[in-house]
Each structure stands twice: as C-alpha cells, then as structure tokens.
C-alpha positions as CSV (number, residue, x, y, z in Angstrom):
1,X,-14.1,19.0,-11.6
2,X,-17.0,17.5,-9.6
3,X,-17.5,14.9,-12.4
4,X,-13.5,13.7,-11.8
5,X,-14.3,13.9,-7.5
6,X,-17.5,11.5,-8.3
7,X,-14.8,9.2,-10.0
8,X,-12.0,9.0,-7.5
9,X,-15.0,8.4,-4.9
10,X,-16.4,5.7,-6.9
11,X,-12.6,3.8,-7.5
12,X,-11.9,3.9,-3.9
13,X,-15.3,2.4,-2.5
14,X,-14.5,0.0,-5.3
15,X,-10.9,-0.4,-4.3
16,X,-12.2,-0.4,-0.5
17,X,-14.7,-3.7,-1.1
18,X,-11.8,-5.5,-2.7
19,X,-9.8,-4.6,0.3
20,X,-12.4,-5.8,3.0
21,X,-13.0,-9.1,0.5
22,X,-9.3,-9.8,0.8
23,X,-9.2,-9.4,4.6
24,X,-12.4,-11.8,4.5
25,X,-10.2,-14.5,2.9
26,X,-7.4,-14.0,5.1
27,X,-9.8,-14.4,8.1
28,X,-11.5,-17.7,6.1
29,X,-7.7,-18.9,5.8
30,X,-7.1,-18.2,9.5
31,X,-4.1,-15.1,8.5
32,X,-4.6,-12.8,11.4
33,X,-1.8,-10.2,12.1
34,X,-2.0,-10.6,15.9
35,X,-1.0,-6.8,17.1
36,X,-4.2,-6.0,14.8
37,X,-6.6,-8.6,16.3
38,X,-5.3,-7.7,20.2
39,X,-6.2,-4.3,19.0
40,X,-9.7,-5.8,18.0
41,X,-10.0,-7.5,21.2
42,X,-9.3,-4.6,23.3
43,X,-11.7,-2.2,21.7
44,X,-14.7,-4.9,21.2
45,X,-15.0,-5.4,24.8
46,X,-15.2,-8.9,24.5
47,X,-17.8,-9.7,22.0
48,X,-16.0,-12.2,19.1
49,X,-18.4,-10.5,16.5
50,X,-17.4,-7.3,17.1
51,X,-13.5,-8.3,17.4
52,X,-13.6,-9.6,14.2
53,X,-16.1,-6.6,12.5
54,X,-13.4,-4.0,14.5
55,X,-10.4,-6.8,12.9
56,X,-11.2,-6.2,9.8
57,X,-11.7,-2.6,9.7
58,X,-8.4,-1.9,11.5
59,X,-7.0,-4.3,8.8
60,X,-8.3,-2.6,5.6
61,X,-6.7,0.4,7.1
62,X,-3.9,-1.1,7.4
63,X,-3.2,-2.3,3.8
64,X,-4.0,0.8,2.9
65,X,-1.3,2.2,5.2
66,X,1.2,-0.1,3.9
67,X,0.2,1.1,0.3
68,X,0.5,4.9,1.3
69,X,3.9,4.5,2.6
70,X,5.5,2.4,0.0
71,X,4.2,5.1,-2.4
72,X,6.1,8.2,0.1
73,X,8.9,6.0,0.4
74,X,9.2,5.9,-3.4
75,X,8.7,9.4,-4.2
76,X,11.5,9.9,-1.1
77,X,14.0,7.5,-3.0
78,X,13.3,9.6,-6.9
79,X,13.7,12.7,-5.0
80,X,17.2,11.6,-3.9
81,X,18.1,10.1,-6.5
82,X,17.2,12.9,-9.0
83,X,19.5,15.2,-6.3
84,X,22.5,13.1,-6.8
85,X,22.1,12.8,-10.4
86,X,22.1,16.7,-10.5
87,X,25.3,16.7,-8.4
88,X,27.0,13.7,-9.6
89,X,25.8,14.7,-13.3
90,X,28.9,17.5,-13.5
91,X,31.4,15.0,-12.2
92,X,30.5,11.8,-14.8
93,X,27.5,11.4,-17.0
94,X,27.6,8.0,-16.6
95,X,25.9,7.6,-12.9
96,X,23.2,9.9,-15.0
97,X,22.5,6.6,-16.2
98,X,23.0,4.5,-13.2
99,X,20.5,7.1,-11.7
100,X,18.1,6.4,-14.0
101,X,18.3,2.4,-14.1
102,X,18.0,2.6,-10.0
103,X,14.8,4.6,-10.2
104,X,13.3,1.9,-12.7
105,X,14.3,-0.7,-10.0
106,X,12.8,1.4,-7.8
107,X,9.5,1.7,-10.0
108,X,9.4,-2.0,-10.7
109,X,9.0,-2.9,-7.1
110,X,6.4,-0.7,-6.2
111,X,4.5,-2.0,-9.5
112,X,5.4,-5.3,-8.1
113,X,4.4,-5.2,-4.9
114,X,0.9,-3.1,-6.0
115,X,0.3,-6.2,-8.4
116,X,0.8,-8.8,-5.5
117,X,-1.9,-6.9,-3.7
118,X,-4.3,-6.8,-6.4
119,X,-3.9,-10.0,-7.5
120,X,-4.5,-11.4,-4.3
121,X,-7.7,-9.2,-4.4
122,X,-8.9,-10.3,-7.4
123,X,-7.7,-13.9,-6.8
C-alpha cells in the first residue's frame, strides 16, 4: 500500500516538472494565456519576476485543470451512454452497437488530446 502511494507521488512530481518545462517553452515562445498572466500581475504586486514565477504556477494548475475535467467529462458522457444503451438495448440491439462505437470516439479523443499534451512535453 505505501509502496504503490510512494509511486503515484513520484509520477506526479515527474509529471509536474514536465508540466512547468512546458509552460517554460510557452513563456520562451512568448504563449501567454492573458486572464492567467493579469492574474500573475495582480498577485505579484508588480515585480516581473514574481509575475512570471506566480504565471507559471497558476499555469501548471491550469493544464492540470484542463486534464481533470476532460477526464470527468468523459466518465459523464460513458455514464450516459451506458444508461441509454440499457434503455435503448430492449427497443433495438443495434444502438447497443452504436453505443459502444460512440464511447470509443469518445475514448479516442481523450487519448488524443492526452497525447497532444505529452508530446508537447516531451517535444
């Protein structure tokens, strides 16, 4: 138990530094979300190093946001379609299938969008 705790730290300080080296890059690039760097601004009071140090941070958290809520709205979307499949299952077994081909859609974008992340982390 504490052995598997010790590994999901140690993946998400790992998955954390990629995070803050990809926000790094955006920042090198000049890619700033603007709500998040007024944000910065306002809480740094005034100090560019500190608006950027507070940028970033607020930035990690924010990919990380964007991650959590893709997942939830994934999970919402299986949970719906598993209750119209139930329902729709009695009337025609053929949107049993349809069901299941929308779900893999579904799937397939989250994987996609999870692999445009990393891959702009590990780029």
């Amino acid at each position: 138990m504490f052995e598997s705790i010790k590994n999901n730290s140690a993946k998400s300080r790992i998955i954390e530094e990629q995070l803050y080296e990809q926000v790094a890059n955006e920042l090198d690039q000049g890619a700033v979300r603007e709500g998040l760097w007024a944000k910065a601004l306002a809480h740094s009071g005034g100090s560019e190093q500190t608006t950027k140090a507070l940028y970033m941070k607020y930035r990690v958290q924010s990919i990380k946001d964007e991650l959590r809520v893709t997942v939830e709205i994934k999970k919402q979307q299986d949970k719906k379609s598993t209750k119209i499949g139930c329902v729709e299952e009695s009337k025609n077994e053929n949107t049993d299938s349809l069901s299941n081909i929308l779900t893999f859609l579904g799937l397939g974008v989250i994987i996609f969008m999870i692999w445009a992340i990393l891959s702009k982390l590990w780029a």
